[in-house]
C-alpha angles and dihedrals in degrees: 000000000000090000086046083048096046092049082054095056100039082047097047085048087068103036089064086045095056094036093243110144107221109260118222088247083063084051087051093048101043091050087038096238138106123289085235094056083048083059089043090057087040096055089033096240092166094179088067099050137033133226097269095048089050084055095054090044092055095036089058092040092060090045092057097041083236113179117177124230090264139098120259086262105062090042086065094049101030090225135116095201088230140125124193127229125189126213119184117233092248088053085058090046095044106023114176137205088258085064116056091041081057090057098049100042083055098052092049093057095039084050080055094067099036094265134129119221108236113212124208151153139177126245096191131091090254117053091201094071091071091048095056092051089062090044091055091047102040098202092143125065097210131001132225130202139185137175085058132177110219091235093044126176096201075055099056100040082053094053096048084033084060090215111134126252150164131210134214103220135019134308140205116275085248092063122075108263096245094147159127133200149142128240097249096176087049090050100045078051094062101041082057098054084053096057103042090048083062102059109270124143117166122055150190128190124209124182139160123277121252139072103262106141092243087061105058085033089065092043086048095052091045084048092055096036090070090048096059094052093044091253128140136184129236126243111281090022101117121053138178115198151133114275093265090053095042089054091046090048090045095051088059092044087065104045089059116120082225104043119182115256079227152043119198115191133191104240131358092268092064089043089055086050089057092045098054093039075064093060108043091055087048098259121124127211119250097024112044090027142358114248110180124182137206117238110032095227138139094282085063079053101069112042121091108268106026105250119251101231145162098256116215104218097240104180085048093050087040098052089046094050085057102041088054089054097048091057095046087051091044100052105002120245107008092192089219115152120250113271124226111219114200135243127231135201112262099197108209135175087261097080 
C-alpha cells in the first residue's frame, strides 16, 4: 500500500494548499474499499469489516488528515449518542396529541441510556434522500422510525445502509424484524367487550381516512367485537373520512330518530372531535351517548369528559424501541423477532 499511501499524502498536501478538507470518498479510494464500509469503521460496526480493513480505513484516515464532523469524544468511542427519530412532513403540519406524547415518551427513555433523541423530516419529494444524507454522514448511531408501512422502503435502504433501526409498526417477513408494535384488533376487542358489558347496544364506527394496516386492524377489531356479542350495524352506520367530513357525518348521526348508544373512533382525536360535535348540538358524552378513542394519550385528557379510550402504553413501546436499539448498536443485527406489547382499557367519563 506504501505507493497508495504515497499518492494520500501527496493528495492530502494539496488538499490543505488549496483549503479542501478531505471527504470520506477520498478516505474509500485511498484504503481501496466502499464509502459505506469507511462509515462502518467510523460507527464501529465490527460485523460489517475485519481487522485488516479496519487497518487500511484508519491508515488512510491519518494520511489525509481526515477528521470527521464529530467532538473528541465521539472520535474515542465512535458514537455520536443519537438516535434518530423520523417525522413525515404531514406529522409536522398536523402534529397530535399521540404524538407528541410518542416523542416524549421516546426522549425520556433515550435520556435513560445516555442518548439524545435526534428529530427530522424531509422536505423533498422523496423521503429517502434525507435518509441517505445521515447515512453518509453517519452522525447518528441507530435510526427509528413510526408511521410504517409493513413493506417499508425506509425500511429496506436501512437495512442495505447496516445502520442500525427500529420501527414502530410492523414490517414485511423479508425485513429484519426490527420492530415494535401493539395488537390494535385485540384491543378494539376488548374495548368492545367493555362496552357491551356496560350496557351498550347500538353502535357506529368513524375512522380516518387512508389504507395504513392499524386502521383496518381497529376496524377490524370493532368489526369482530360485535360478532362475538351477536351484534350487527345498520347501514350507514360505519364511515372513514377527513375531519371535515367526520364532523359532517357525526352531526347526522345525531339527528337520526334511532342514534347509536355509542360512538367508537379510531384514535382519541376523532374521538375529541365527537366529543366536541355533542356539545355543540347540546348532548354530552357519557350521559346522552357513549363516545370512546384509540391511544390513551394527552389529547383523551382534555376533553370533558375525559375520553374512554384503548391506551397505548407509550413509556413500554418507547423503552423497547431503545433497548432494541441499543442491542442492534452494541453487536450489529440481532436477528430477534418484532414484540407485541399489549393494550389495556383507560376508563373516562366519555363512555
Amino acid at each position: 500500500m506504501s505507493d497508495a499511501v504515497d499518492r494520500g499524502k501527496m493528495a492530502g498536501a494539496n488538499d490543505r494548499r488549496s483549503g479542501r478538507r478531505p471527504s470520506i470518498e477520498d478516505v474509500a479510494k485511498l484504503a481501496g474499499v466502499s464509502r459505506q464500509t469507511v462509515s462502518n469503521v467510523l460507527n464501529g460496526r465490527k460485523a460489517y469489516f475485519s481487522a485488516q480493513t479496519h487497518a487500511r480505513v484508519m491508515a488512510a484516515m491519518e494520511t489525509l488528515s481526515y477528521q470527521p464532523n464529530r467532538a473528541a469524544q465521539t472520535l474515542r468511542s465512535r458514537r455520536s449518542m443519537q438516535i434518530g427519530y423520523h417525522m413525515s412532513g404531514e406529522e409536522l403540519d398536523r402534529v397530535k396529541g399521540f404524538t407528541l406524547s410518542f416523542l416524549q415518551a421516546l426522549i425520556k427513555a433515550a435520556a435513560r441510556r445516555g442518548y439524545q433523541i435526534l428529530v427530522f423530516t424531509h422536505t423533498d419529494e422523496d423521503p429517502l434522500l434525507v435518509f441517505n444524507e445521515l447515512i453518509a454522514r453517519g452522525n447518528v448511531d441507530a435510526l427509528i422510525i413510526s408511521e410504517s408501512q409493513v413493506d417499508d422502503p425506509r425500511v429496506r435502504l436501512l437495512a442495505n445502509s447496516g445502520l442500525p433501526f427500529v420501527s414502530f409498526g410492523r414490517l414485511a417477513p423479508d425485513l429484519p424484524q426490527q420492530w415494535v408494535d401493539i395488537d390494535n384488533a385485540d384491543g378494539m376487542i376488548m374495548l368492545m367487550d367493555h362496552l357491551v358489558g356496560k350496557g351498550y347496544g347500538r353502535f357506529a364506527y368513524i375512522g380516518a381516512e387512508g389504507e395504513e394496516y392499524w386502521k383496518r386492524e381497529r376496524l377490524q377489531g370493532f368489526e369482530r367485537g360485535l360478532d362475538r356479542h351477536g351484534l350487527s350495524t345498520a347501514s350507514g352506520d360505519i364511515f372513514q373520512g377527513s375531519d371535515d367530513e367526520i364532523r359532517q357525518y357525526v352531526r347526522r348521526v345525531l339527528n337520526r330518530r334511532r342514534k347509536p348508544d355509542a360512538i367508537v373512533t379510531g384514535s382519541d382525536s376523532i374521538a375529541a372531535v365527537v366529543v366536541n360535535v355533542c356539545h355543540s348540538l347540546g348532548l354530552r358524552a357519557g350521559r346522552d351517548i357513549a363516545v370512546t378513542g384509540f391511544d390513551g394519550g394527552a389529547m383523551g385528557l382534555i376533553t370533558e369528559p375525559t375520553i374512554t379510550s384503548v391506551r397505548i402504553p407509550l413509556e413500554r413501546v418507547a423503552g423497547e424501541l431503545i433497548d432494541r436499539c441499543q442491542a442492534e448498536i452494541d453487536a450489529g443485527p440481532t436477528g430477534r423477532p418484532g414484540v407485541v406489547i399489549p393494550t389495556e382499557i383507560f376508563p373516562g367519563g366519555s363512555a
